[in-house]
C-alpha positions in Angstrom: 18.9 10.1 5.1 18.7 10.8 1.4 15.3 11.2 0.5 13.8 9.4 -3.2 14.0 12.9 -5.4 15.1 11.8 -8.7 12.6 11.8 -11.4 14.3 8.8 -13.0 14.1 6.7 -9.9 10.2 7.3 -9.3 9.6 7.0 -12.8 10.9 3.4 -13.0 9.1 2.4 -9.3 5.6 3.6 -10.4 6.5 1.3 -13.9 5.9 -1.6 -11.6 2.1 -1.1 -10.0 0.5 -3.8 -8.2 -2.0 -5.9 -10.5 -4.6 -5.5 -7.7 -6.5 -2.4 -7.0 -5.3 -1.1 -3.1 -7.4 -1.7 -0.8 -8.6 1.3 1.5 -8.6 -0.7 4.9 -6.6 -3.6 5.9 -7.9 -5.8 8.8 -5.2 -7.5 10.5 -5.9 -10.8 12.2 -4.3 -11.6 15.9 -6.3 -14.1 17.9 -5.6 -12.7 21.2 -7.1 -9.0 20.5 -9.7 -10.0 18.0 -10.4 -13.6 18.8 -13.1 -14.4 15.8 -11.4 -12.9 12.9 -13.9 -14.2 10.6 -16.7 -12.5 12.2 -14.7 -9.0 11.3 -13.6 -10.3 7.8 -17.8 -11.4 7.0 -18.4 -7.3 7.9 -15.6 -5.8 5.7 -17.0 -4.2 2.5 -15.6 -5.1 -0.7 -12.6 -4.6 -2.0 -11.0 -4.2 1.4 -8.1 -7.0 2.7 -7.5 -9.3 4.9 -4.1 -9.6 6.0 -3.5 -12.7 8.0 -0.7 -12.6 10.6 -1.1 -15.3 13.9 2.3 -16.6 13.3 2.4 -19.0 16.3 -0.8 -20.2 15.9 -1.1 -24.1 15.8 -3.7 -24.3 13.4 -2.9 -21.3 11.6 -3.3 -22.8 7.8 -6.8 -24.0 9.2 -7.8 -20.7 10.1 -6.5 -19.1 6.9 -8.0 -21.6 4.8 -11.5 -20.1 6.5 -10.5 -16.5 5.9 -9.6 -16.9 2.5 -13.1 -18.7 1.5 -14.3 -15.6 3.4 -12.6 -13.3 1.0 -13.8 -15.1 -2.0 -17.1 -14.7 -1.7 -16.8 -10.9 -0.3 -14.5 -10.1 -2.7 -12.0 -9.2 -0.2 -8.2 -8.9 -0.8 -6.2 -11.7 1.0 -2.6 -11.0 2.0 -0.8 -13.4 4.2 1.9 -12.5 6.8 5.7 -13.8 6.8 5.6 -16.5 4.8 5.3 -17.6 1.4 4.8 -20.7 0.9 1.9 -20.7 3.3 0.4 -17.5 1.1 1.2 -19.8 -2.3 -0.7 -23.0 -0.7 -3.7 -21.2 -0.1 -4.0 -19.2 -3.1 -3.3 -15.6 -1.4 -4.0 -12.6 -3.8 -0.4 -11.4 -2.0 2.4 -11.5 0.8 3.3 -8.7 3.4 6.3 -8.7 5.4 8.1 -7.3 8.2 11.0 -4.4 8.7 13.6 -6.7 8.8 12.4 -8.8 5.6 12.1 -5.6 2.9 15.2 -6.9 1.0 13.5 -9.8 0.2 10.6 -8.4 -1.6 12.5 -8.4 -5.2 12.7 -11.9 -4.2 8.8 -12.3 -3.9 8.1 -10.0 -7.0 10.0 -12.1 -9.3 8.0 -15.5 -8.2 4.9 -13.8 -8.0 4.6 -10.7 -10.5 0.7 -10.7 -9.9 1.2 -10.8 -5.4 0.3 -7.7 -3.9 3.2 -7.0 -1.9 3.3 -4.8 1.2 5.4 -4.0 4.2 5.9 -3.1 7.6 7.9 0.1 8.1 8.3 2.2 11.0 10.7 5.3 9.7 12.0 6.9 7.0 14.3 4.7 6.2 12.6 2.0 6.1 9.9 3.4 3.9 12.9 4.7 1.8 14.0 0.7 1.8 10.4 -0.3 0.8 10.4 1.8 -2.2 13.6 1.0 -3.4 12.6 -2.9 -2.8 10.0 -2.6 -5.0 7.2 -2.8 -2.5 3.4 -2.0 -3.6 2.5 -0.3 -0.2 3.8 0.0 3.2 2.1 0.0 6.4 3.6 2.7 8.5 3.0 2.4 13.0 2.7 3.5 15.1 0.7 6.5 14.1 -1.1 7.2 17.5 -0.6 5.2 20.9 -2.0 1.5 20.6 -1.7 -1.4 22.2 0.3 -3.4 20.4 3.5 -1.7 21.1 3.0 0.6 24.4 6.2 1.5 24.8 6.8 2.7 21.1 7.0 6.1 20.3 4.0 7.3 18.3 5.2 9.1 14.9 2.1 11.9 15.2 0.0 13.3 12.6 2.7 16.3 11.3 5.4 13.2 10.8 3.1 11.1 8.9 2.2 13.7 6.8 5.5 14.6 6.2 6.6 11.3 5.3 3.8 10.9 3.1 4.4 13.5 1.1 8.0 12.4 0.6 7.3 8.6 -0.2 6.5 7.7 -3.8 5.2 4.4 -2.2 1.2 4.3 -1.3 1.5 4.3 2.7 -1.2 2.7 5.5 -1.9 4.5 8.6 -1.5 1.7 11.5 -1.4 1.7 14.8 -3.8 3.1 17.7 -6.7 4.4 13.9 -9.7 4.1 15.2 -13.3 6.4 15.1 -11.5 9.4 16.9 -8.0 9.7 15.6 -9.4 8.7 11.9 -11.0 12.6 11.8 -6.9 13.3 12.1 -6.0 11.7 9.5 -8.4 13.8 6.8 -6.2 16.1 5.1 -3.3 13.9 4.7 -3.3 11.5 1.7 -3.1 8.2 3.0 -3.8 5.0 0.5 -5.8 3.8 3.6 -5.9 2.5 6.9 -5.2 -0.5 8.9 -5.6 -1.7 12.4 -6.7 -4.6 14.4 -8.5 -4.5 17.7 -10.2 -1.1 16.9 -10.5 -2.2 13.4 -14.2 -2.5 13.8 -15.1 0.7 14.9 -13.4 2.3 11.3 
């Protein structure tokens, strides 16, 4: 896996910085683990974000139409999951999307220059694909064991900081962060963190 080393090439993706400041912490909705997302976004200090996933929920453009009032008036960040029309119809400061989707931020960059645009990633390769995509930030999981994916390999503190240090993208710590593990994740230089269920013991 060639790694982004060229001067050139880092040069011309830092040319293209997000309009938005980044936000150190990123709460992530899902109904079933946190099941009153806007009691979590009310608590979030400013200039956090609210990303807003709960694909398969029925009323999900109700629900984001109370998050994002929520963001408004706590001056919040407010990125919506997986689809962009949804994210344009409620005004959405930005759009993040999965693994499989990264070739399609370009796509999103060129309708929406000011969107903050991030990513899911869960290797080097696809952080390597996020950076040449054009992507503002990636959220990188898991980082420690969590509940969201059991079965999935955590990548460990001495990967992530590896891979931090090699990605000229801004990366989020996701994926089992809460009070303990966050004292792990001092000395490596993170943009932020992200989570969900444990999201309000950060």
């Amino acid at each position: 896996m060639a790694r982004i080393n060229s001067r050139a090439t880092v040069a011309k993706l830092m040319r293209h910085r997000p309009h938005l400041p980044l936000p150190p912490l990123i709460f992530i909705t899902d109904r079933q683990r946190q099941p009153h997302p806007e009691v979590i976004a009310s608590a979030l200090p400013r200039g956090s974000a609210v990303l807003f996933r709960d694909y398969g929920l029925l009323e999900r453009k109700l629900l984001g139409k109370k998050l994002k009032v929520i963001c408004q008036k706590k001056r919040l960040i407010f990125l919506v999951a997986g689809d962009g029309g949804l994210a344009y119809n409620l005004s959405a400061n930005g759009i993040h999307l999965s693994e499989v989707h990264i070739q399609t931020v370009p796509y999103w960059r060129a309708r929406h220059p000011k969107w903050l645009i991030t990513v899911a990633a869960h290797s080097e390769s696809a952080l390597h694909r996020a950076a040449m995509a054009g992507a503002h930030a990636a959220l990188l999981s898991p980082i420690f064991k969590t509940q969201s994916h059991p079965d999935a390999k955590p990548l460990g503190t001495s990967r992530l900081r590896r891979l931090v240090a090699s990605c000229p993208i801004p990366i989020y710590a996701l994926g089992g962060v809460n009070m303990r593990t966050q004292r792990l994740l001092g000395n490596i230089k993170l943009c932020g963190l992200a989570g969900i269920s444990s999201f309000e013991q950060l």
